[in-house]
N, C-alpha and C positions, 0 to 999 in steps of 0.2 A: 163338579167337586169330587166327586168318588172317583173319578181317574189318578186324578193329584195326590187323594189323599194315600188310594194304594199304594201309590209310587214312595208316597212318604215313608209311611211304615215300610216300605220292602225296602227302600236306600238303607235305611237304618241299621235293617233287623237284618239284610239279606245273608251278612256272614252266617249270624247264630244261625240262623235257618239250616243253611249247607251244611252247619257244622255236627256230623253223625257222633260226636261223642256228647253231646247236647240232646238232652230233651226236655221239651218244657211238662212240667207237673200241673194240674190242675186245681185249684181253689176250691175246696168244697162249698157247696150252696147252702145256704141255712134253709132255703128252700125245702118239698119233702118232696117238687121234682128236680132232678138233676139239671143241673146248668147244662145249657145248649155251649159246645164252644165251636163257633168256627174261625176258618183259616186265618181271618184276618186278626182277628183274639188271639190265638196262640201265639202267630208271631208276637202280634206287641207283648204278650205275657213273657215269652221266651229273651225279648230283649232287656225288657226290667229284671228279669230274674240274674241275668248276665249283669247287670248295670249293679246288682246288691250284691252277688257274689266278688265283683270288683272291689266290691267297697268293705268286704267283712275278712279280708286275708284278715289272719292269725297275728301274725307279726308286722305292726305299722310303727311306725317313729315318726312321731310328727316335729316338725322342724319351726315350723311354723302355724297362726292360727287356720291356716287353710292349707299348705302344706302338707304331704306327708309321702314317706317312702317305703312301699311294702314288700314284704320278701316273696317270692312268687312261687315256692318251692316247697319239699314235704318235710312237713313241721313235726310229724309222729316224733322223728328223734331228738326232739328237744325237751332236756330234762327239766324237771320243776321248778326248779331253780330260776332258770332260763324264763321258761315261762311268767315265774312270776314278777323277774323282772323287765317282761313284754308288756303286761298289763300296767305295771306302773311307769314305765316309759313311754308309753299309749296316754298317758293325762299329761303328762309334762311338756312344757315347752324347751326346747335343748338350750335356750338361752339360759335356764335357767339353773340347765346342773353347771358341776365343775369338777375338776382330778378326772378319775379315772370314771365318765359318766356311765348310765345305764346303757345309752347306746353302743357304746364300746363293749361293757361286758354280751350285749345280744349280738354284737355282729362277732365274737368267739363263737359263743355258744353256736351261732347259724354256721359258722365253718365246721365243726366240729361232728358237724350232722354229716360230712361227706367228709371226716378226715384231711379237711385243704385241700382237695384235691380237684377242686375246678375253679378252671378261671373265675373271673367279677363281669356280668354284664350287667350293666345300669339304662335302663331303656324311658326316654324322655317322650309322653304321649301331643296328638297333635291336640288342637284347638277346644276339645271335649274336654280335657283332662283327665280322661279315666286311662284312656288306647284301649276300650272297646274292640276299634279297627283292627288290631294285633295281637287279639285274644285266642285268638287260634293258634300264636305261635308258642305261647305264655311254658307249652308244657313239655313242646322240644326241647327251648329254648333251657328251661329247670332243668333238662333232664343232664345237659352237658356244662350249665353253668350255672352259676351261683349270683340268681335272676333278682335285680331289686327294679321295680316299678316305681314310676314318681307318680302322686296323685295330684293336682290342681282344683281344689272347689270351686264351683260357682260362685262365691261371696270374693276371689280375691280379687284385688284391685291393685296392686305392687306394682312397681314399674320392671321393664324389662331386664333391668340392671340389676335391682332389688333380688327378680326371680333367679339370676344367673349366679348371683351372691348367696342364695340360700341352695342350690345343687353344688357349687364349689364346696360349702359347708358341708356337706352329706358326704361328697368325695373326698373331705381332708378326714374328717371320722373313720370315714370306712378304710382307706388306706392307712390310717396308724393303728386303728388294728390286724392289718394285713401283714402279720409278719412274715410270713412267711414267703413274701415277693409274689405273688400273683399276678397273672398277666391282668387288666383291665381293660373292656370294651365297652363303648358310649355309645350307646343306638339309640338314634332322632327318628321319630314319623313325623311328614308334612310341619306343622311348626316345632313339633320336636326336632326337627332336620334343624333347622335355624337355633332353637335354646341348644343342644349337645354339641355344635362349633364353637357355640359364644362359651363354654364350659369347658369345652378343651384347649381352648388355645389359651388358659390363664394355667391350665393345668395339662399339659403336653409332656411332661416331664414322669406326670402320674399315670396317664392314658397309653394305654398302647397300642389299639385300634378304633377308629370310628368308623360306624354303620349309619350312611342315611339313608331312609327311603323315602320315594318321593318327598324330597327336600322344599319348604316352602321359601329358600332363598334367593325363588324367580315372583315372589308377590309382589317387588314393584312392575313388573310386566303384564300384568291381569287387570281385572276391573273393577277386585274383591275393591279395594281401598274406598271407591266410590259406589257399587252395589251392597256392599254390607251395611254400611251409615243407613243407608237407604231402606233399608231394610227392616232395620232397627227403629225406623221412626214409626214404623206399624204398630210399636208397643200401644200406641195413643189413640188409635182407632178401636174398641174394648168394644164388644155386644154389650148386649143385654142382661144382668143376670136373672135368673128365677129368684121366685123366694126362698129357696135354699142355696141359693151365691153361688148356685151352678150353672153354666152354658150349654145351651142346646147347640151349639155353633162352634168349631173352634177360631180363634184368632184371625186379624188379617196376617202379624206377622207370622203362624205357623204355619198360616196356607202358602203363603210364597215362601218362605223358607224352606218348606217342607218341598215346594214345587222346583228349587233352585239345587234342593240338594239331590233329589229326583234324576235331575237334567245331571248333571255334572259331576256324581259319586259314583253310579255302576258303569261299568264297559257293558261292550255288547251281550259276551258272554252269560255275566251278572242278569243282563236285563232278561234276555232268554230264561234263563233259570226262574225269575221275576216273573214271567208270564205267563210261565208252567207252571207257577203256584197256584196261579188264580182260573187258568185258563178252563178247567174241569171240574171248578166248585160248583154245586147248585144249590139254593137254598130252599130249603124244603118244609122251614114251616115258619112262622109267625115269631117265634121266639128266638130260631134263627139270623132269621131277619134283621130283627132290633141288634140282637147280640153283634151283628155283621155291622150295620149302623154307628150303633156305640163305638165298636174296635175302631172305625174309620177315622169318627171324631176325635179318639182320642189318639189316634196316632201322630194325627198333627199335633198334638200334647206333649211329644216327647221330645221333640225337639226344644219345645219352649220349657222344659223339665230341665233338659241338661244344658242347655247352651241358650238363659235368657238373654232378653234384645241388650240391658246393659252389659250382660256380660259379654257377648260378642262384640258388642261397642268398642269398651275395651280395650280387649285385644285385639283388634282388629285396627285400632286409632294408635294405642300401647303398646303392644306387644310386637306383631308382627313390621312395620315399618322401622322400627327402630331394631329390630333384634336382627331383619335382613341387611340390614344400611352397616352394624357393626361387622356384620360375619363377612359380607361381600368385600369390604375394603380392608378385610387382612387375611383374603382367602390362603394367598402366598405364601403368608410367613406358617399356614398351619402342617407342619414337618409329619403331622400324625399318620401314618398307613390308613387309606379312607375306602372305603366302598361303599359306591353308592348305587344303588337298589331303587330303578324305573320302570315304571309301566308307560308303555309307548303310548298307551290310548287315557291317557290320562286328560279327563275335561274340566278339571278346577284348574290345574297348575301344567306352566306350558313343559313338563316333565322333562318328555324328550327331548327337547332344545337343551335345557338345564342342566342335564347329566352330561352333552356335552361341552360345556360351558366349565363345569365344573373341572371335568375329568382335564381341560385344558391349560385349567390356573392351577391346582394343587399338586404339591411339586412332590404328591406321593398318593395316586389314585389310581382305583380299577374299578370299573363298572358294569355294572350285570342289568341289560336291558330286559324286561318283561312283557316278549310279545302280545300282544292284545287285551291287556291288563290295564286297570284304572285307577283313580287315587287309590280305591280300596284293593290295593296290591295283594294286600297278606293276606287273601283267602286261603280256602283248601288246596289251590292248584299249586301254591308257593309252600316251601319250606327251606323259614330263613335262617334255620341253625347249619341246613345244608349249604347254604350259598355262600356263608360264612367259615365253613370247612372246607370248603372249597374254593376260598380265596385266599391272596397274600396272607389276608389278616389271620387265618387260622393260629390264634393263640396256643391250637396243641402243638407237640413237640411230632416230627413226621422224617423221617427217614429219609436219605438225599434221594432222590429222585434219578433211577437208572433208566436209560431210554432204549435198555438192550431190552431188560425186563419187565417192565413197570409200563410199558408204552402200552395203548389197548387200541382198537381200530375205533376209529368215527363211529357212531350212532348212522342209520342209514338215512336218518332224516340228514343230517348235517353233512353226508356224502352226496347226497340228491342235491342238497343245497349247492354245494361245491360248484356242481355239475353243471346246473340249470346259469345260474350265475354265470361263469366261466369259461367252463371246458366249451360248451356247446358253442361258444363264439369262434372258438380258436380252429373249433373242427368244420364249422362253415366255412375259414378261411381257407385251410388248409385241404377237409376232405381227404383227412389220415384211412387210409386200408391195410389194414391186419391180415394178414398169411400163415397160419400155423403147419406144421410137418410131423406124419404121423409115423412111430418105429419103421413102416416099409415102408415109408418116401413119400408116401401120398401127400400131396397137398391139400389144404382145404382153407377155402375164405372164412376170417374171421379167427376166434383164438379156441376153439373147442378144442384142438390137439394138446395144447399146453399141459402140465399137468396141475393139477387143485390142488386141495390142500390133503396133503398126506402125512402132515407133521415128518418131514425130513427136509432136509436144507435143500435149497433149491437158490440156484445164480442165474440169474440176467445176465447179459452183458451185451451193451450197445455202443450204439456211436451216435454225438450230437451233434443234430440240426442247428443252423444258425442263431441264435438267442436261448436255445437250449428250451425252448417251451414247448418241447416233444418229452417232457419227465411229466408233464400230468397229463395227457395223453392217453402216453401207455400205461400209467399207474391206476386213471380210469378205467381203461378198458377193462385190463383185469378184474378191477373187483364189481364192473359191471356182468363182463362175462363169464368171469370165472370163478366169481365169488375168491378172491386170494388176492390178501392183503402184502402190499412188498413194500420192503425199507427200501430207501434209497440212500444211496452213501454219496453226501454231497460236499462238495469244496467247503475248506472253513471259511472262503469267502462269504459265502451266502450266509452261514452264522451270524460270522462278525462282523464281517463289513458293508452289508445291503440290509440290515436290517431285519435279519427275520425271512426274506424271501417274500415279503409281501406279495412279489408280482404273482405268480402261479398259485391257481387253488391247493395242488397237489405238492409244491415248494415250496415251504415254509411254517415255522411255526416254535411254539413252546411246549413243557411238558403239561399234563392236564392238570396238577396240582394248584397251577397259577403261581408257579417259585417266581418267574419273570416274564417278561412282557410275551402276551401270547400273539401268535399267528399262525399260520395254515403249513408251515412248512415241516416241523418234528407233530405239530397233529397228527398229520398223513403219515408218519412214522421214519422221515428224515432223520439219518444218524450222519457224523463227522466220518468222512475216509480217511479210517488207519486201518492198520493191520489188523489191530487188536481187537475193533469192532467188529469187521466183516469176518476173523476168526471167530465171536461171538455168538453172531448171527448164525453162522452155519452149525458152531457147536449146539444152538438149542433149537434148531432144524425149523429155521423164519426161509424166509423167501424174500435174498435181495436185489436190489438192481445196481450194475457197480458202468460208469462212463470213466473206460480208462485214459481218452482224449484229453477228460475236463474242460480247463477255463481254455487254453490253446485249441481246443474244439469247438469250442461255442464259438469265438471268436474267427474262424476259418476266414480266410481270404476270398477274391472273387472266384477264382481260378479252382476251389479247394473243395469245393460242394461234394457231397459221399464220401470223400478220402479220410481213411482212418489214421489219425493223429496220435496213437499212443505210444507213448513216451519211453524211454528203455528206462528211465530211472524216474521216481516218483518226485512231484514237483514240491 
């Protein structure tokens, strides 16, 4: 029992844990000795404290009796006014105002705290309804936009349709007071992936980017639909109580629940960190003990706190089957700019298959895989305000993108990558040998005569081998041996008309921004051959590589092998 139960608490808690801007506070003891607290306590303290802080933002509007959408952001500068029409639109149901409602006047007042001056992100939580899970990103996210959170209680019961009806309602509010045009982004976790599709595509017109991560639009491919019911029927298996209506035991459904969510919510990583928790505790006294005991039991408690067996029911009968069956059969028509946001090691949802599933139907997607990352994507190692600036969707305004200036070298993992992948094949077919020549003549194997980088222009110039898949090659070698990064100035064919250059690690690609479809060819610092670039180039003293042959070189005849093919006039 105490393996499963740690596991429980630590699936749960494991964010807050990592999370160093996080600390959990202690309860004073009415006791006149100090309360013992160990590890297993603090976590569970640290995640209820996380679960009341959720639930006590400042500014909520509730939409509905279980409903409600909170603003995520720093409320210092909202005037009295303001405020006090937060508190009285905090009791109201929005059915029930009319003209110009209270809502409308706080979502001014909330713009007015940053001058308009940042986009709308609207972020849809999964299965919990708090997004707990993505509370780590809660304060990037404030920091660049004008963050509102959907809440879901525990008590609702609404149907799929219902729910999708009352988020379209929050978005036609919030958008008529937007006058000022604002760009708007809708970011789904796991069944939020699923409600924020079903909410754009009635409102596509209003949205200008959608964010999903780990999307649960692959649940009918899993086993949830028949393991959850299942699940759920443990409610009816109940201990014993004491005469104080308390359990010495927790539940059967919290034990397998707790044990399910265990198995199938941390990555490896996660679970590591998970181990390290516990791995060094000792207990060391009696009061210890119990307090270690207690924390255990009741860790499987919190599960059955936020997500009881009906309410998982459900959702899980409600919600999710019918809200992936609407989204899936009109992926197509949804025109929205989309990124979606996966963790490869994802063991609830088949992720990695699904992103690309997705990225293959929506007829305007990019996606950003999360090596060795699990449902609980959004930890510390993720920051999705950056992923998000650094996608298409970037609602900020960004400067055209020059690849004379603006271009930067690979990261050395992603040149390793390249390498190991690629080159290394082509150099066992081939078993390329480098010759460099030093001012007096000497020869030397390999490229150490060349010269590095000295920040002055610096020309290549070669002739192409058969298929031309001698450009990463030598583009390797250099920045293996020479640490010196070199553009290549390649035919507009390879731009335009092959797509990118998919084939060569070293040919091909887009700018890092993500303007348009990336690949490895302007990565590796690929520029168009004209004049005006390879003028460029040398005016801000880069290092390039120019094939005056080109496409009539690559192409050589039988007869033609070594012969230099360069042209008296440019093709």
């Amino acid at each position: 029992m105490v393996g499963p139960s740690l596991a429980a608490i630590a699936a749960i808690s494991y964010l807050l844990a990592s999370d160093r801007s996080t600390s959990s506070t202690s309860t004073p003891s009415t006791s006149s000795t100090p309360r013992v607290k160990s590890t297993a306590s603090k976590l569970l303290e640290s995640v209820r404290e996380r679960y009341v802080r959720l639930n006590s933002a400042p500014v909520r509007l509730r939409y509905t009796d279980h409903v409600t959408f909170s603003f995520e952001g720093d409320t210092s500068a909202l005037d009295l006014k303001a405020a006090a029409a937060t508190s009285t639109s905090m009791a109201m149901n929005s059915n029930s105002l009319h003209g110009l409602s209270d809502h409308e006047e706080i979502f001014r007042a909330v713009s007015q705290t940053h001058n308009c001056s940042k986009p709308i992100a609207i972020y849809f939580p999964g299965l919990d309804g708090q997004g707990i899970s993505a509370s780590q990103q809660f304060g990037d996210l404030s920091e660049k936009f004008e963050l509102w959170r959907m809440t879901i209680d525990g008590s609702d019961r609404s149907s799929f349709t219902e729910l999708t009806n009352t988020a379209c309602k929050f978005l036609d509010e919030l958008i008529v007071s937007n006058e000022e045009k604002r760009e708007v982004l809708v970011i789904g976790e796991s069944f939020g992936g699923v409600l924020a599709p079903s909410v754009v595509l009635r409102k596509q017109d209003l949205v200008n980017g959608l964010v999903l991560v780990n999307p649960a639009t692959s649940f009918d491919d899993t086993q949830w639909s028949t393991v959850g019911p299942f699940l759920t029927t443990m409610q009816y298996l109940k201990n014993g109580n004491n005469d104080d209506g308390s359990n010495d035991f927790p539940t059967p459904y919290s034990v397998l629940g707790g044990l399910a969510l265990a198995l199938t919510v941390p990555d490896l990583t996660q679970v590591q960190q998970i181990v390290g928790m516990f791995t060094n505790v000792t207990v060391s006294s009696v009061d210890e003990a119990r307090e270690t005991l207690s924390a255990l039991n009741d860790g499987f408690g919190v599960l059955e706190e936020r997500l009881p067996p009906s309410t998982l029911l459900h959702r899980l009968s409600q919600w999710l089957p019918v809200g992936s069956m609407f989204v899936n059969s009109r992926l197509e028509k949804l025109k929205t700019p989309t990124l979606v946001v996966a963790g490869t090691d994802d063991n609830m949802l088949p992720t990695e298959k699904e992103v690309e599933r997705l990225a293959s139907i929506l007829p305007n997607c990019t996606s950003k895989k999360i090596a060795g990352s699990g449902h609980f994507v959004l930890d510390n190692r993720v920051n999705l305000t950056q992923l998000i600036l650094d996608s298409p969707i970037n609602p900020f305004p960004r400067k055209k993108y020059d690849p004379i200036l603006d271009w930067e070298v690979p990261s050395p993992e992603v040149i390793q990558e390249a390498i190991e992948n690629q080159v290394k094949i082509q150099r066992t077919l081939v078993s390329p040998v480098f010759i460099s020549t030093l001012n007096d003549g000497k020869r030397r194997k390999g490229l150490s005569a060349v010269p590095g980088k000295e920040n002055r222009p610096l020309l290549f110039v070669a002739n192409h081998q058969f298929g031309g898949l001698d450009l990463g090659l030598i583009i390797s070698g250099l920045l293996e041996e020479r640490d010196l990064p070199v553009r290549g100035l390649g035919h507009p064919v390879i731009f335009d008309g092959m797509g990118g250059g998919n084939g060569s690690p070293f040919a091909g690609g887009a700018p890092p921004n993500g303007a348009t479809r990336p690949s490895l060819f302007e990565t590796f610092g690929a520029v168009r051959v004209t004049p005006k670039n390879y003028y460029r180039l040398m005016q801000t003293g880069q290092a390039a590589l120019l094939f005056p042959g080109g496409v009539r070189e690559v192409f050589h005849g039988k007869n033609e092998a070594y012969q230099l093919m360069w042209p008296k006039k440019t093709e």
